[in-house]
Each structure stands twice: as C-alpha cells, then as structure tokens.
C-alpha positions, 0 to 999 in steps of 0.5 A, a space after each residue: 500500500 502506498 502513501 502520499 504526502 497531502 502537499 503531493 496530492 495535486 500532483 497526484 490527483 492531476 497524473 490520476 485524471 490522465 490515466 484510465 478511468 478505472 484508477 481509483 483513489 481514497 482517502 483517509 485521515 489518520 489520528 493526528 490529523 492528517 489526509 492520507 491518499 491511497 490506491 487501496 483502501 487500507 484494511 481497518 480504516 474508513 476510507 472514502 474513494 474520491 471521483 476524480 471528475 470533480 476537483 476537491 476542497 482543499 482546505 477551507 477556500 471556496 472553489 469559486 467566488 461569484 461576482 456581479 461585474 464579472 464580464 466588466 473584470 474579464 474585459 468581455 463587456 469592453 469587447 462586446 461594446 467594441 463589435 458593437 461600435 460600427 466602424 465608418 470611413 469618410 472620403 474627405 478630399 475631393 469633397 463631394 460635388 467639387 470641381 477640381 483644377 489640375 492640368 496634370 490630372 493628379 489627384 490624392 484621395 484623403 478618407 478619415 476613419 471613426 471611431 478609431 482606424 483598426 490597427 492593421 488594414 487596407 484601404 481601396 479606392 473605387 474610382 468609377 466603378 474600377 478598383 484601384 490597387 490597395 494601400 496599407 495602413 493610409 488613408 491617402 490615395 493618390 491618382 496620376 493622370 486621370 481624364 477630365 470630367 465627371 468622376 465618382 469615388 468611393 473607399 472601401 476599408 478592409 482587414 487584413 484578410 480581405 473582409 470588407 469592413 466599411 465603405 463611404 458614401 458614393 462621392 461626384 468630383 470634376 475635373 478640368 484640365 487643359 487639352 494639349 491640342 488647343 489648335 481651333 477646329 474648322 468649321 463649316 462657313 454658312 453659305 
C-alpha cells in the first residue's frame, strides 16, 4: 500500500485524471490529523474513494467566488461594446460635388476613419466603378493622370484578410484640365 504526502496530492490527483478511468483513489485521515491518499483502501480504516471528475476542497477556500461585474473584470463587456461600435470611413478630399483644377490630372484621395482606424488594414479606392490597387495602413490615395470630367469615388476599408469592413458614401468630383491640342477646329462657313 502506498502513501502520499497531502502537499503531493495535486500532483497526484492531476497524473490520476490522465490515466484510465478505472484508477481509483481514497482517502483517509489518520489520528493526528492528517489526509492520507491511497490506491487501496487500507484494511481497518474508513476510507472514502474520491471521483476524480470533480476537483476537491482543499482546505477551507471556496472553489469559486461569484461576482456581479464579472464580464466588466474579464474585459468581455469592453469587447462586446467594441463589435458593437460600427466602424465608418469618410472620403474627405475631393469633397463631394467639387470641381477640381489640375492640368496634370493628379489627384490624392484623403478618407478619415471613426471611431478609431483598426490597427492593421487596407484601404481601396473605387474610382468609377474600377478598383484601384490597395494601400496599407493610409488613408491617402493618390491618382496620376486621370481624364477630365465627371468622376465618382468611393473607399472601401478592409482587414487584413480581405473582409470588407466599411465603405463611404458614393462621392461626384470634376475635373478640368487643359487639352494639349488647343489648335481651333474648322468649321463649316454658312453659305
């Protein structure tokens, strides 16, 4: 019969779980006190076979302690309130309705994210109906060359993989530039 110290109890009990169901453990207490635990029952002694799928009391500590705020403690509430809060992006520049002057027809698309851009993400501009390439953790786009004349813009934001998690509202800008061909061009005279 073997005998196991109380203060090697847990490392027992824990190599106990690992085994085969069939292991059984007991326990006794001896005259001065003390909680003996066992693989056999000993003869002549009342010993109680522990079930090993519930964790004993150990000592006079409560095996759990009941709180009210318990979510607000884990930091689940703040999460929870995180999800919830929707993330936006704002096209801030071209502003919706104006018309820009820039010969060279380069344009930089300026967003804005609220409440707080995420810490890792892509923005994609949609530039009459056609995705331009992505850009990493900016918020500034810029677009060379492009014709004159009516233009619609959008942004998109995404994750890292690939989800899209806000778009702005669909924006109308202008753009004049000069043509390079400023030769007047013939007219019929009226006969």
């Amino acid at each position: 019969m073997k005998t196991v110290h109380p203060t090697w109890m847990l490392g027992l009990l824990l190599m106990m779980s690992c085994t085969a169901q069939a292991a059984r453990v007991y326990s006794w207490t001896d005259a001065n006190g003390v909680t003996h635990y066992t693989d056999a029952p000993p003869p002549g002694k009342n010993a109680k076979e522990i079930d090993l799928r519930v964790s004993p009391l150990i000592g006079t500590t409560p095996h759990s302690v009941q709180v009210d705020n318990f979510n607000s403690l884990t930091g689940v509430d703040a999460r929870k309130a995180q999800e919830a809060t929707q993330v936006t992006i704002e096209l801030l520049s071209p502003e919706p309705g104006s018309t820009l002057r820039d010969n060279t027809g380069n344009i930089v698309f300026q967003g804005q994210i609220h409440p707080q851009a995420p810490v890792q993400f892509d923005v994609r501009l949609i530039l009459d109906g056609k995705a331009a390439p992505l850009v990493h953790n900016s918020l500034a786009i810029r677009v060379e060359n492009l014709d004159r004349g009516a233009h619609e813009a959008q942004l998109e934001l995404l994750a890292k993989d690939g989800t899209i998690l806000a778009k702005s509202k669909l924006a109308t800008f202008y753009l004049h530039r000069t043509t390079v061909d400023q030769a007047p061009k013939a007219t019929p005279k009226a006969n």
